[in-house]
Backbone of each chain as nested JSON, in Angstrom:
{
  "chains": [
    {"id": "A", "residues": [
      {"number": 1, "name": "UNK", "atoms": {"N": [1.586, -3.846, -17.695], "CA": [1.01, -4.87, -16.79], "C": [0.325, -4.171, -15.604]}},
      {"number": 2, "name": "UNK", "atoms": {"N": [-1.009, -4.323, -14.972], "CA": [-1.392, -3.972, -14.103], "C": [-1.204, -4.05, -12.841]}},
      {"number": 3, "name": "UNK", "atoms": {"N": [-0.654, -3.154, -12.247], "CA": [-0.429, -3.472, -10.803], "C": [-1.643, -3.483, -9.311]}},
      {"number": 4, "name": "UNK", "atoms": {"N": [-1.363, -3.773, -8.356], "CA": [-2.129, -4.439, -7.818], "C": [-1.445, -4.17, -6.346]}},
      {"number": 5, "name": "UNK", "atoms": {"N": [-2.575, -3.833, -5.483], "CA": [-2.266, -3.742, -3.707], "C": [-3.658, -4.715, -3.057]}},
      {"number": 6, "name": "UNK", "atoms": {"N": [-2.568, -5.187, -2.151], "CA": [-3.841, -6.313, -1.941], "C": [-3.686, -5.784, 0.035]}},
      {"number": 7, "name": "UNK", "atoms": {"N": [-4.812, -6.132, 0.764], "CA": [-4.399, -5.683, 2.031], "C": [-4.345, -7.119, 2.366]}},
      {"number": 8, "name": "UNK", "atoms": {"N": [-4.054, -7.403, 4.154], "CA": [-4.337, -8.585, 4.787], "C": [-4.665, -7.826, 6.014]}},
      {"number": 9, "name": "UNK", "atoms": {"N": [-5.533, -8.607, 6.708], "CA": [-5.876, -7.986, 8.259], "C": [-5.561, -9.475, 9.188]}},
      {"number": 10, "name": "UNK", "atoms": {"N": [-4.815, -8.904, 10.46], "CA": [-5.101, -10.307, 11.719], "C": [-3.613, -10.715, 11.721]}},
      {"number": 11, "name": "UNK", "atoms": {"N": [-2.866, -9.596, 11.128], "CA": [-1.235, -10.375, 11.144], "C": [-0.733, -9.626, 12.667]}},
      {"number": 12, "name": "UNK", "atoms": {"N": [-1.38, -9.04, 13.625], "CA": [-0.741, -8.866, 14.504], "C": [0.754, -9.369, 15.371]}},
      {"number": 13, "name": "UNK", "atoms": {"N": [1.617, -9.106, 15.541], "CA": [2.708, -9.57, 16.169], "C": [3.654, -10.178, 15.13]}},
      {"number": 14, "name": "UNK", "atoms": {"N": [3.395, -10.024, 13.977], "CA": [4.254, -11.117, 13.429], "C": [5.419, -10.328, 12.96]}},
      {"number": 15, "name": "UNK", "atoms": {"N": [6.53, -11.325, 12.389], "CA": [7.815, -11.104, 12.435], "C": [8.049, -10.876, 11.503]}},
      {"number": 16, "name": "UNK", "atoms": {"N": [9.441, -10.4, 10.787], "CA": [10.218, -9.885, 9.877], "C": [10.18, -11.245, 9.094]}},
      {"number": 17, "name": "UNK", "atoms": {"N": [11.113, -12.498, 9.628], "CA": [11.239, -14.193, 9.729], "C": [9.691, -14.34, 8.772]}},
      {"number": 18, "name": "UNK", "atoms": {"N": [8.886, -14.482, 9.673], "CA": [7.193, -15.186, 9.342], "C": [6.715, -14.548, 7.889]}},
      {"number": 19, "name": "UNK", "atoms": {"N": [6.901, -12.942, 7.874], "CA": [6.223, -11.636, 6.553], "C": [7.126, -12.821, 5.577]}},
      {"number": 20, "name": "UNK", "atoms": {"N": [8.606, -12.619, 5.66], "CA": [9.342, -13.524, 4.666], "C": [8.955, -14.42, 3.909]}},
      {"number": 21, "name": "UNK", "atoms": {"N": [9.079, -15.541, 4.895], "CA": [8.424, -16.341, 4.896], "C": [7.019, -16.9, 3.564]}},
      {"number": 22, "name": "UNK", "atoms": {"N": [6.171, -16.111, 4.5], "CA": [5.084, -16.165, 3.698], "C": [5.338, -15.605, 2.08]}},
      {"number": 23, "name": "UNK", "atoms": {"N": [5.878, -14.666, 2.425], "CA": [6.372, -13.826, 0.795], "C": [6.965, -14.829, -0.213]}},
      {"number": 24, "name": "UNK", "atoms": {"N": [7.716, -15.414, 0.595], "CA": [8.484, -16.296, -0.589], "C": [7.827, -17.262, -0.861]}},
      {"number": 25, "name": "UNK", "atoms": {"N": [6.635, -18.001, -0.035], "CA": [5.435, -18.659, -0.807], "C": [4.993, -18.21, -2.057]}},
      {"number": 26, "name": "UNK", "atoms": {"N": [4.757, -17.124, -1.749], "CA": [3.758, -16.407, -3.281], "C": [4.992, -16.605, -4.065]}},
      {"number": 27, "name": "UNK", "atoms": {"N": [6.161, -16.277, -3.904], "CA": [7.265, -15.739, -5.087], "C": [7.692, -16.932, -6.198]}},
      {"number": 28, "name": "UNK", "atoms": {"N": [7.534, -18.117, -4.853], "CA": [7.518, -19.908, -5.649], "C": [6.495, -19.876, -6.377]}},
      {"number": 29, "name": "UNK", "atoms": {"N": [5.433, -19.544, -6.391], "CA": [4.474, -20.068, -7.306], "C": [3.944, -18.865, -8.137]}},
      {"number": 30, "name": "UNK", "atoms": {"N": [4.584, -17.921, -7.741], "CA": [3.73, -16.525, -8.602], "C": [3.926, -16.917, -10.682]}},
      {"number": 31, "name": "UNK", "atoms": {"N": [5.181, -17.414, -10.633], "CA": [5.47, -17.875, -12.063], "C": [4.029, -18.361, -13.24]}},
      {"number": 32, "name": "UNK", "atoms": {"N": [3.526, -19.299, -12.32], "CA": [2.012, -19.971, -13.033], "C": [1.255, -18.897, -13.274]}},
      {"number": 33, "name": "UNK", "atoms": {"N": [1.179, -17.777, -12.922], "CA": [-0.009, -17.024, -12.343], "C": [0.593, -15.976, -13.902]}},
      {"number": 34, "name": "UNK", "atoms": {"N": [1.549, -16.011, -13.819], "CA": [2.342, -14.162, -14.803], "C": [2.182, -13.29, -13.729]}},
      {"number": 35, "name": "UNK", "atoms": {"N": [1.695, -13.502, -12.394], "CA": [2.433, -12.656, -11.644], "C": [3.455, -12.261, -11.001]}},
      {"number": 36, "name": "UNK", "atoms": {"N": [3.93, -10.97, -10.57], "CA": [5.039, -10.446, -9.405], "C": [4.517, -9.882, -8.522]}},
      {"number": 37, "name": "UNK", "atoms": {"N": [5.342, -10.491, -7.497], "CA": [4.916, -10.135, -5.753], "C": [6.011, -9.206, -5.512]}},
      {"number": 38, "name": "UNK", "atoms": {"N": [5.721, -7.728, -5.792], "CA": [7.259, -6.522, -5.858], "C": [7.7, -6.729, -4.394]}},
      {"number": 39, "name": "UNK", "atoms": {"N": [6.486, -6.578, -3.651], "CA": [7.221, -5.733, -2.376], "C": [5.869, -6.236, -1.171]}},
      {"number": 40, "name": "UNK", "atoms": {"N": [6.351, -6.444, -0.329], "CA": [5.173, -6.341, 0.559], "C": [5.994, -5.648, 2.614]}},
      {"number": 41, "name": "UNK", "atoms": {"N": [4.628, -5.301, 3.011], "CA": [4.901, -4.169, 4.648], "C": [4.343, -4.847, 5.427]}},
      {"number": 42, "name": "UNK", "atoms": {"N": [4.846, -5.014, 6.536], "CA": [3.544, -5.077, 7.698], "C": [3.791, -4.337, 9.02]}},
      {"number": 43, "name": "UNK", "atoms": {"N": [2.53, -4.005, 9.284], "CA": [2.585, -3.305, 10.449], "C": [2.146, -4.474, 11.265]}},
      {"number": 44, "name": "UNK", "atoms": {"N": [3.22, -4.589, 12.458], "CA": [3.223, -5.573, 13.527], "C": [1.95, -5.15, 14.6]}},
      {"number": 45, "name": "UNK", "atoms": {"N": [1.662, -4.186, 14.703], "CA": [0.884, -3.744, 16.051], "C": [-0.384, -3.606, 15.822]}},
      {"number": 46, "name": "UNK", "atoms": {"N": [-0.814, -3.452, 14.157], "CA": [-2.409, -3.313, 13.909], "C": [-2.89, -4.638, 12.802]}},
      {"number": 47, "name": "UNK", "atoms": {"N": [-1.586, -5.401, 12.829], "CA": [-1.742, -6.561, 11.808], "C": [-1.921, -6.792, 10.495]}},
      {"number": 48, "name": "UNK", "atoms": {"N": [-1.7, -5.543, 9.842], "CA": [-1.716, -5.15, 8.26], "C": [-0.637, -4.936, 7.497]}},
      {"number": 49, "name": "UNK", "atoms": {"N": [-1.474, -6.326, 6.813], "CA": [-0.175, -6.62, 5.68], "C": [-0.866, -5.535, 4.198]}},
      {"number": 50, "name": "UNK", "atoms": {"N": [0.028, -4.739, 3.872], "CA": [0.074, -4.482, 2.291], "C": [1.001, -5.253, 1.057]}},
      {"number": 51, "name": "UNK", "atoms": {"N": [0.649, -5.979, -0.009], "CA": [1.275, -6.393, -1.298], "C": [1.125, -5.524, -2.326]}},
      {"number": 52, "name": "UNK", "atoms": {"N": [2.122, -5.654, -2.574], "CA": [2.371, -4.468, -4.307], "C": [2.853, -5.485, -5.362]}},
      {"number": 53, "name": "UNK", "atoms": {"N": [2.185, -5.84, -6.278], "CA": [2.196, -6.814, -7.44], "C": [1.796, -6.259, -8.261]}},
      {"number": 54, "name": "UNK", "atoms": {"N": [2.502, -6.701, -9.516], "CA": [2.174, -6.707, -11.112], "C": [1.396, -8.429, -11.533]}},
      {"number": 55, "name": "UNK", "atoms": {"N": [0.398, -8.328, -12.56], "CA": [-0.163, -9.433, -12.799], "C": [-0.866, -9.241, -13.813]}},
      {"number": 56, "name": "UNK", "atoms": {"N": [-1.709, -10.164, -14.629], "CA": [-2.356, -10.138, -15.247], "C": [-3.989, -9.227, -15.218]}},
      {"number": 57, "name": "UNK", "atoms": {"N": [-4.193, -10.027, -13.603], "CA": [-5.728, -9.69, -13.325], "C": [-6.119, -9.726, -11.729]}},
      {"number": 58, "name": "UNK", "atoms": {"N": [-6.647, -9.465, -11.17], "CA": [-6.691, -9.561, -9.453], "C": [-7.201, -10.877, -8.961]}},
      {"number": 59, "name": "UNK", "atoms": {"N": [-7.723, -11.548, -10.182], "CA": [-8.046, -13.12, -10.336], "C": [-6.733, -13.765, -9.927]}},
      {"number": 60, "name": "UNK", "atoms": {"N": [-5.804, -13.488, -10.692], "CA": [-4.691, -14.483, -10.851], "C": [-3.742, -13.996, -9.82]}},
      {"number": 61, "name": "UNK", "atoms": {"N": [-3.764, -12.847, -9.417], "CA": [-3.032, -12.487, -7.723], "C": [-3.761, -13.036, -6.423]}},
      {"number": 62, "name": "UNK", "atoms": {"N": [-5.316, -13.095, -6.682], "CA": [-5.786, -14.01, -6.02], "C": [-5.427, -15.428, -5.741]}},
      {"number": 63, "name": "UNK", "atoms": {"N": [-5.276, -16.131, -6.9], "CA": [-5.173, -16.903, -7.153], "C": [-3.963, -17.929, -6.377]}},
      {"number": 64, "name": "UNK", "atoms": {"N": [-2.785, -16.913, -6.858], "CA": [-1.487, -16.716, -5.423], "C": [-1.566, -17.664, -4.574]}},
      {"number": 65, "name": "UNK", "atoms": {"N": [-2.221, -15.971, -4.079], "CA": [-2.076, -16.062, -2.417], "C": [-3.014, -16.998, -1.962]}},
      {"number": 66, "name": "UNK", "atoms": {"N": [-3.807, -17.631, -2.402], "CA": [-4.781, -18.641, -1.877], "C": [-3.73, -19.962, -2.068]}},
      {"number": 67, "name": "UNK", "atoms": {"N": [-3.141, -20.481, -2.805], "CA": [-2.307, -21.107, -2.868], "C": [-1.073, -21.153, -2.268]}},
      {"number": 68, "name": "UNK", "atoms": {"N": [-0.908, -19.684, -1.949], "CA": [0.531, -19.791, -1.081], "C": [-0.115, -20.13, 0.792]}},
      {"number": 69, "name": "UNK", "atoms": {"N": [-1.177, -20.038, 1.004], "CA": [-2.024, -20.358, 2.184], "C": [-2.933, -18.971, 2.541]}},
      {"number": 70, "name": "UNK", "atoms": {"N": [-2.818, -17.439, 1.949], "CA": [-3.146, -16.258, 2.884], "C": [-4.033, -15.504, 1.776]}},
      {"number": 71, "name": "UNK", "atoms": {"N": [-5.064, -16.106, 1.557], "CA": [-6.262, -15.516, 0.546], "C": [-6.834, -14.033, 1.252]}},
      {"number": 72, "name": "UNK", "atoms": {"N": [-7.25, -13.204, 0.434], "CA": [-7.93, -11.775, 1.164], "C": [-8.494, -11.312, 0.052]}},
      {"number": 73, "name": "UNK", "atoms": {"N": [-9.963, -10.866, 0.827], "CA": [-10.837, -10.256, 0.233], "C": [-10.74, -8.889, -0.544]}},
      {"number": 74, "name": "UNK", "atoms": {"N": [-9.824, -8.59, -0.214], "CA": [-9.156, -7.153, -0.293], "C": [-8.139, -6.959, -1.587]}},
      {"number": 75, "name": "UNK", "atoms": {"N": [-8.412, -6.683, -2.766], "CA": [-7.295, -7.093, -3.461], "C": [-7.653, -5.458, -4.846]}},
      {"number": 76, "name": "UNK", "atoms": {"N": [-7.015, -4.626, -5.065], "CA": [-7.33, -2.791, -5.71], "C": [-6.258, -3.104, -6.859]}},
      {"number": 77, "name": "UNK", "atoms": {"N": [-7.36, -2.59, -7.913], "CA": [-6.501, -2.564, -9.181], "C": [-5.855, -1.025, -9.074]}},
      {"number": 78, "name": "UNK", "atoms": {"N": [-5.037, -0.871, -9.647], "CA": [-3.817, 0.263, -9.61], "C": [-3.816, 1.064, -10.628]}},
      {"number": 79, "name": "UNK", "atoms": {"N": [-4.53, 1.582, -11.535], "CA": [-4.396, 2.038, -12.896], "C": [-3.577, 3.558, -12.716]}},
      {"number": 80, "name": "UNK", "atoms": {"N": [-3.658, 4.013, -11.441], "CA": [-2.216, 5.14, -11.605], "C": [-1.903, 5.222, -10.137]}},
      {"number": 81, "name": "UNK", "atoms": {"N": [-0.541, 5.656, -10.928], "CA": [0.377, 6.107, -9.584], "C": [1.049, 7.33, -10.279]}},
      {"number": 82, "name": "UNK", "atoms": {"N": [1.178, 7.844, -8.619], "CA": [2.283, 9.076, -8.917], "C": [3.522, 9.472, -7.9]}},
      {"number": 83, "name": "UNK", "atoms": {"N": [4.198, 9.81, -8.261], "CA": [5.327, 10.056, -7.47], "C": [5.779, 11.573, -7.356]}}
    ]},
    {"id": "B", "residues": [
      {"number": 1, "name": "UNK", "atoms": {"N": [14.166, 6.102, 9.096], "CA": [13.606, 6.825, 8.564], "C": [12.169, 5.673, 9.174]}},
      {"number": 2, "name": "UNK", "atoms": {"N": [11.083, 6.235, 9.875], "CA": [10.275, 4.952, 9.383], "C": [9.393, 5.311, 8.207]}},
      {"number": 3, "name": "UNK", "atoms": {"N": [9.138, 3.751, 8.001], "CA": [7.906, 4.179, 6.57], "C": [6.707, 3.976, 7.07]}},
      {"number": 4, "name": "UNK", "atoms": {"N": [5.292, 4.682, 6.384], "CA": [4.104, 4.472, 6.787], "C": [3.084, 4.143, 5.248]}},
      {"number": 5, "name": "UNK", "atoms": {"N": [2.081, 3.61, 5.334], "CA": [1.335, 3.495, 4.25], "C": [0.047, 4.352, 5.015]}},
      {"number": 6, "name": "UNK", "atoms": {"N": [-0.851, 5.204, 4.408], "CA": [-2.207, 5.493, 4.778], "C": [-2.877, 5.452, 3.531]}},
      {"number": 7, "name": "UNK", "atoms": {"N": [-4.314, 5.138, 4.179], "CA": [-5.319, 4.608, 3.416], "C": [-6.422, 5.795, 3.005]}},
      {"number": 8, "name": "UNK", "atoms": {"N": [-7.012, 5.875, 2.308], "CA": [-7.966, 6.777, 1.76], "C": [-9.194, 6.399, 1.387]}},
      {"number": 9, "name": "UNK", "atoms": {"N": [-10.134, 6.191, 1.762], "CA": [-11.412, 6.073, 1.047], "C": [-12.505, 6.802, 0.093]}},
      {"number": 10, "name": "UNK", "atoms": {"N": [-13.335, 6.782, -0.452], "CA": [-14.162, 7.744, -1.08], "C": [-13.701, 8.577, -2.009]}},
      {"number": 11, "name": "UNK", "atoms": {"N": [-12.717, 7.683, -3.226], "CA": [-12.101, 8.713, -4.531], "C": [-12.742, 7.945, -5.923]}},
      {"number": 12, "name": "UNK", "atoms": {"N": [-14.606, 7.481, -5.577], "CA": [-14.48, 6.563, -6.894], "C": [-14.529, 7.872, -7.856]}},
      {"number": 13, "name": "UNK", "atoms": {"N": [-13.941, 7.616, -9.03], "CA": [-13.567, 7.981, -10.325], "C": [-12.966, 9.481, -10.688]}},
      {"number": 14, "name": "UNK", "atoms": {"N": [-12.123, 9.487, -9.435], "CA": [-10.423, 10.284, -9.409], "C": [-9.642, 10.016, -10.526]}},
      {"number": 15, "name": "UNK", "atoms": {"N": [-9.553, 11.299, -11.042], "CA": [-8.529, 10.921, -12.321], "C": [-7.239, 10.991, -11.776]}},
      {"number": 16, "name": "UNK", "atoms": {"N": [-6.739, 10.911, -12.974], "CA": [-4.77, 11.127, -12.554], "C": [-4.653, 12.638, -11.978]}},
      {"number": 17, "name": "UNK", "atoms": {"N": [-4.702, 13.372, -12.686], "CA": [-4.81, 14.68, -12.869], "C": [-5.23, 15.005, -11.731]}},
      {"number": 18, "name": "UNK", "atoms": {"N": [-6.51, 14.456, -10.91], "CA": [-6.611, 14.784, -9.305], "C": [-5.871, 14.488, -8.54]}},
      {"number": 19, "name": "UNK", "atoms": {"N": [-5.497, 13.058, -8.527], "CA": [-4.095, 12.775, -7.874], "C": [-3.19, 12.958, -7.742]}},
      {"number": 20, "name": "UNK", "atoms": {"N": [-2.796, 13.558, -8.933], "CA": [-1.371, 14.21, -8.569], "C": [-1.745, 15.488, -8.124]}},
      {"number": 21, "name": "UNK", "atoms": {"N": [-2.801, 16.379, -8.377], "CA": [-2.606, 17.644, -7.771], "C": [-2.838, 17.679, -6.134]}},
      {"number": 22, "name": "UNK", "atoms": {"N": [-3.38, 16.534, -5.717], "CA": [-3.431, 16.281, -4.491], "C": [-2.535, 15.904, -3.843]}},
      {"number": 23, "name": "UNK", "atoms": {"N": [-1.504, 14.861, -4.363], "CA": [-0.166, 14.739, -4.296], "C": [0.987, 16.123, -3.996]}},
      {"number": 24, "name": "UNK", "atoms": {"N": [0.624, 16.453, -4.785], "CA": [1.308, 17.713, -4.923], "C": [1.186, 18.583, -3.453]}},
      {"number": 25, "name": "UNK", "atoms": {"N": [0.331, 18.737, -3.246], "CA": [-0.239, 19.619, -2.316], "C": [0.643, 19.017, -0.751]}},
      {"number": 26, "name": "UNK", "atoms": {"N": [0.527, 18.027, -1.128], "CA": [1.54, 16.925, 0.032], "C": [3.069, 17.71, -0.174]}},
      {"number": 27, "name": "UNK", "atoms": {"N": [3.278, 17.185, -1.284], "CA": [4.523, 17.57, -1.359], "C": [5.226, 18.924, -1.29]}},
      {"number": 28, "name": "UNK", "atoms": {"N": [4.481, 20.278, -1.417], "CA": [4.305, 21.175, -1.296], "C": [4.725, 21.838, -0.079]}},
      {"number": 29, "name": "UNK", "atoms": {"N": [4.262, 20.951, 1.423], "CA": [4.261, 21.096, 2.5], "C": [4.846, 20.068, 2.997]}},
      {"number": 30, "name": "UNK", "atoms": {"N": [5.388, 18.897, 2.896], "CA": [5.678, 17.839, 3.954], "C": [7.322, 18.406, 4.628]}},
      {"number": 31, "name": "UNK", "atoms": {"N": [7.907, 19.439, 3.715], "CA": [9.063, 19.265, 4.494], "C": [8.771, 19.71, 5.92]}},
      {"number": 32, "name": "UNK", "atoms": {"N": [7.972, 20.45, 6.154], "CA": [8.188, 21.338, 7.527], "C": [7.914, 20.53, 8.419]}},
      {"number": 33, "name": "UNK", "atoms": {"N": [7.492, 19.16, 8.237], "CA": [7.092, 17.974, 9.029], "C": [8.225, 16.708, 9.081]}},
      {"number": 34, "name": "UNK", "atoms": {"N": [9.212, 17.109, 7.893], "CA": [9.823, 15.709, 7.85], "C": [9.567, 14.832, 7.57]}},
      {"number": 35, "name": "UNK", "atoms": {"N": [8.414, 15.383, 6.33], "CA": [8.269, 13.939, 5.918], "C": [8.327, 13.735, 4.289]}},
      {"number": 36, "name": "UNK", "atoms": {"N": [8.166, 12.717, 3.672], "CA": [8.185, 12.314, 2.254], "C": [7.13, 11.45, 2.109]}},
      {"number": 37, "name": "UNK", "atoms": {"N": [6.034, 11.935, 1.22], "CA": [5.45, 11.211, 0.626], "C": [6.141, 10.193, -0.829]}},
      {"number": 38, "name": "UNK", "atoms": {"N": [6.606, 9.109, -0.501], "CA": [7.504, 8.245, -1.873], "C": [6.195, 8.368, -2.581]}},
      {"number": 39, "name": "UNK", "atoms": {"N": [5.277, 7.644, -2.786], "CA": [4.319, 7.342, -4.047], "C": [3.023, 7.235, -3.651]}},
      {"number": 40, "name": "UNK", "atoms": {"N": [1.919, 7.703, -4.522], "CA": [0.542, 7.071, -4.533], "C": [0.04, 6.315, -5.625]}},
      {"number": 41, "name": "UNK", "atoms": {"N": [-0.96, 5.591, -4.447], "CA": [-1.701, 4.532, -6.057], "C": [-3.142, 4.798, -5.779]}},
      {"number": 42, "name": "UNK", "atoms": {"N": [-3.802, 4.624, -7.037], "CA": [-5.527, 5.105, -6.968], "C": [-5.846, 3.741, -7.734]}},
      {"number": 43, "name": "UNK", "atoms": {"N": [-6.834, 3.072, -6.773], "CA": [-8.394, 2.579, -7.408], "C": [-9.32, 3.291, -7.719]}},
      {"number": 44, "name": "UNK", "atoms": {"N": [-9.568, 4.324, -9.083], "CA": [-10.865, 4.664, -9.14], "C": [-11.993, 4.239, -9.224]}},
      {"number": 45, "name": "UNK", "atoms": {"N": [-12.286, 2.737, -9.435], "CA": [-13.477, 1.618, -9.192], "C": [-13.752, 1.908, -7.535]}},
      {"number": 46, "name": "UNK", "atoms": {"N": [-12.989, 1.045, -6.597], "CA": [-13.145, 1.432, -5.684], "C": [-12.832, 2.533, -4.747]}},
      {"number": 47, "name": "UNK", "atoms": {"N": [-12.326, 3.625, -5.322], "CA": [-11.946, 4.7, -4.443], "C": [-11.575, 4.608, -3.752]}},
      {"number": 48, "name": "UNK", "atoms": {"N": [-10.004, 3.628, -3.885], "CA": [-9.122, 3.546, -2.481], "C": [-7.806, 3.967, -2.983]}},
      {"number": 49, "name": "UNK", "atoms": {"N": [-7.526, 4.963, -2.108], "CA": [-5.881, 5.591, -2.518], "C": [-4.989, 5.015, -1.215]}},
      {"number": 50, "name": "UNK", "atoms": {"N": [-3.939, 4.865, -1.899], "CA": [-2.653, 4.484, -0.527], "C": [-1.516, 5.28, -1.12]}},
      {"number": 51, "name": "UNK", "atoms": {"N": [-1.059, 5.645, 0.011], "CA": [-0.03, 6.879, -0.15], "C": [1.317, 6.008, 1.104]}},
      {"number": 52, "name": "UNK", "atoms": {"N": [2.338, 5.98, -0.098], "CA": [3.544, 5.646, 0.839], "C": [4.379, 6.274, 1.494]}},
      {"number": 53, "name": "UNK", "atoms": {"N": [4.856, 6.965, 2.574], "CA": [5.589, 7.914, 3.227], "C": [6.851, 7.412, 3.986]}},
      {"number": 54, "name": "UNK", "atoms": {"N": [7.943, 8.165, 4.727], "CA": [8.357, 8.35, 5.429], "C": [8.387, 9.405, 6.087]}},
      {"number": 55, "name": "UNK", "atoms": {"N": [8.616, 9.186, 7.628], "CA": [8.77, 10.32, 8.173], "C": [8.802, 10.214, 9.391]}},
      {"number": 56, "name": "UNK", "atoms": {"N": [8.745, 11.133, 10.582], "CA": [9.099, 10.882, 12.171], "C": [8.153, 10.18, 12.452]}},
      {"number": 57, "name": "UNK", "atoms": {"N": [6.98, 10.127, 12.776], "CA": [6.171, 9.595, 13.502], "C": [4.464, 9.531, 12.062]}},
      {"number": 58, "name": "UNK", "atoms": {"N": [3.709, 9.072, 12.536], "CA": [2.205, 9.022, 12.175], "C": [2.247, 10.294, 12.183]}},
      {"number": 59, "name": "UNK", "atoms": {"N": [1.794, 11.182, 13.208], "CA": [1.354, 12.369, 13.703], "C": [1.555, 12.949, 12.553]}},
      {"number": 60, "name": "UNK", "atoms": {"N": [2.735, 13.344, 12.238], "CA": [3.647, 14.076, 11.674], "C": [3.075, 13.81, 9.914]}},
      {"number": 61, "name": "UNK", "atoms": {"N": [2.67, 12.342, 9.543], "CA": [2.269, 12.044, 8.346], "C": [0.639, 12.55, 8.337]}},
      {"number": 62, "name": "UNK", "atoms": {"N": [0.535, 12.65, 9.282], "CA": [-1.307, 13.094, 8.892], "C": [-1.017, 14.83, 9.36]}},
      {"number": 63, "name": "UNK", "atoms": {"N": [-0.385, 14.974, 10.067], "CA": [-0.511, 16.749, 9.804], "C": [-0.419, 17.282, 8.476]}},
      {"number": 64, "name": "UNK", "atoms": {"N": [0.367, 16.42, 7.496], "CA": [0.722, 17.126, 6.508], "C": [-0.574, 17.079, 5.395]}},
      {"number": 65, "name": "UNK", "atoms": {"N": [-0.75, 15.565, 5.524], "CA": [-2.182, 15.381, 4.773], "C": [-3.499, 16.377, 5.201]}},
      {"number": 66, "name": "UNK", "atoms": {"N": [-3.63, 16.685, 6.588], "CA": [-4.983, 17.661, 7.199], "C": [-4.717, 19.3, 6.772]}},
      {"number": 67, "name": "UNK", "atoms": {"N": [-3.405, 19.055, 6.756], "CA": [-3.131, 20.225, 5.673], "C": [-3.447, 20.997, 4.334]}},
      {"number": 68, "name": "UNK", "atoms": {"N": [-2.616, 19.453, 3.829], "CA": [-3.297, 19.386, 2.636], "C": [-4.494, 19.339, 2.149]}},
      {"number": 69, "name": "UNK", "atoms": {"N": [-5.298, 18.888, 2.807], "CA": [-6.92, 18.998, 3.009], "C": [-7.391, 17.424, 2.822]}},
      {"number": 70, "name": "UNK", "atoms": {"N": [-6.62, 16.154, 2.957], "CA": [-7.232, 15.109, 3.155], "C": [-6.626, 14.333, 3.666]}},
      {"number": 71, "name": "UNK", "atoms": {"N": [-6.986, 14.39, 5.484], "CA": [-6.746, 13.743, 6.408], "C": [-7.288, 11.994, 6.155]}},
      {"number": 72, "name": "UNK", "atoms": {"N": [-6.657, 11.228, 6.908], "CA": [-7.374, 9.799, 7.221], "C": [-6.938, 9.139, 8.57]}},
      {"number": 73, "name": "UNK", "atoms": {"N": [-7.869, 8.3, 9.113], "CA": [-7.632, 8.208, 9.914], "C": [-6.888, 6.47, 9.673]}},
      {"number": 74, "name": "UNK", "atoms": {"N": [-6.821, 6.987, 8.449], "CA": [-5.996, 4.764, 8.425], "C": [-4.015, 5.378, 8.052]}},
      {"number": 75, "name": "UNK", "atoms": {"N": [-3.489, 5.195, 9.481], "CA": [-1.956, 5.651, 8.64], "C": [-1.199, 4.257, 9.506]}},
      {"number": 76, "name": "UNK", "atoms": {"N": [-0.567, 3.721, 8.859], "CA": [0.132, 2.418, 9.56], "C": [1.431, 2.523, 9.444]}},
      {"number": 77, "name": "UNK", "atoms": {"N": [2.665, 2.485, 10.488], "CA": [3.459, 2.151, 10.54], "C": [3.855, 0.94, 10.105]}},
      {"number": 78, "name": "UNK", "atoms": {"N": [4.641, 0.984, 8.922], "CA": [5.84, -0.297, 8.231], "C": [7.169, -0.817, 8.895]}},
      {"number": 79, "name": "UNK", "atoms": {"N": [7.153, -1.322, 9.944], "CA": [8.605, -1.16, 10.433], "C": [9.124, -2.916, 9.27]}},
      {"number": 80, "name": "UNK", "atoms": {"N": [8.224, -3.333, 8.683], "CA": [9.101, -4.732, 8.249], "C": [8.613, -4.552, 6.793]}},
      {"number": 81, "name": "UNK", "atoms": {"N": [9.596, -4.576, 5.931], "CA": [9.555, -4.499, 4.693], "C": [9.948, -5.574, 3.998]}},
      {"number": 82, "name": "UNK", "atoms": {"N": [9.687, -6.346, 2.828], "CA": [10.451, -7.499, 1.781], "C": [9.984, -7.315, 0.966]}},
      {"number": 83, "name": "UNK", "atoms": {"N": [11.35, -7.717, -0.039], "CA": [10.995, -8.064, -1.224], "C": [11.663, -9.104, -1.895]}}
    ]}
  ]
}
């Protein structure tokens, strides 16, 4: 399954509570999609959110987060990683 | 420990094989900094790499990368994580 990092910009200040929050939006509805929302970061002080998902297509992770309320233009297919 | 994500631009059509030896090169050197690079992921469409770390400070995560020979100037502190 292809994984997927999506950015967000403009989350300045926000909370541990709010990142949650929002996360567990996507996680309710990721089911429709065949996606997973693994993991997501934010940096409070420059407002950047990173998501790490598995999905079908960057369509249908799109798809999400526009539905969970937090759509972004920003969305990188993953074809490797290394550790 | 904090975690940081930094961003990379300009790797369209980086193979694996580059990435990890670039990886490598991280890993090679981060102890003397304290730090750990956990994982990278490559878009070779768009030539965007994100590299996940811990370690003392930013500073400390891009010395190791300018080292390594590919500095950036996108490194963000993660202090809020979910999953």
């Amino acid at each position: 399954m292809p994984k997927f990092m999506d950015v967000h910009s403009g989350f300045v200040g926000v909370t541990e509570e709010q990142l949650r929050a929002a996360h567990e939006r996507d996680l309710a509805i990721e089911e429709a999609e065949g996606v997973h929302f693994e993991r997501a970061w934010l940096d409070p002080e420059s407002g950047k959110v990173f998501c790490l998902s598995s999905g079908p297509s960057k369509e249908a992770v799109l798809r999400v987060h526009e539905k969970a309320g937090h759509p972004t233009t920003e969305i990188y297919e993953l074809p490797v990683e290394v550790e």
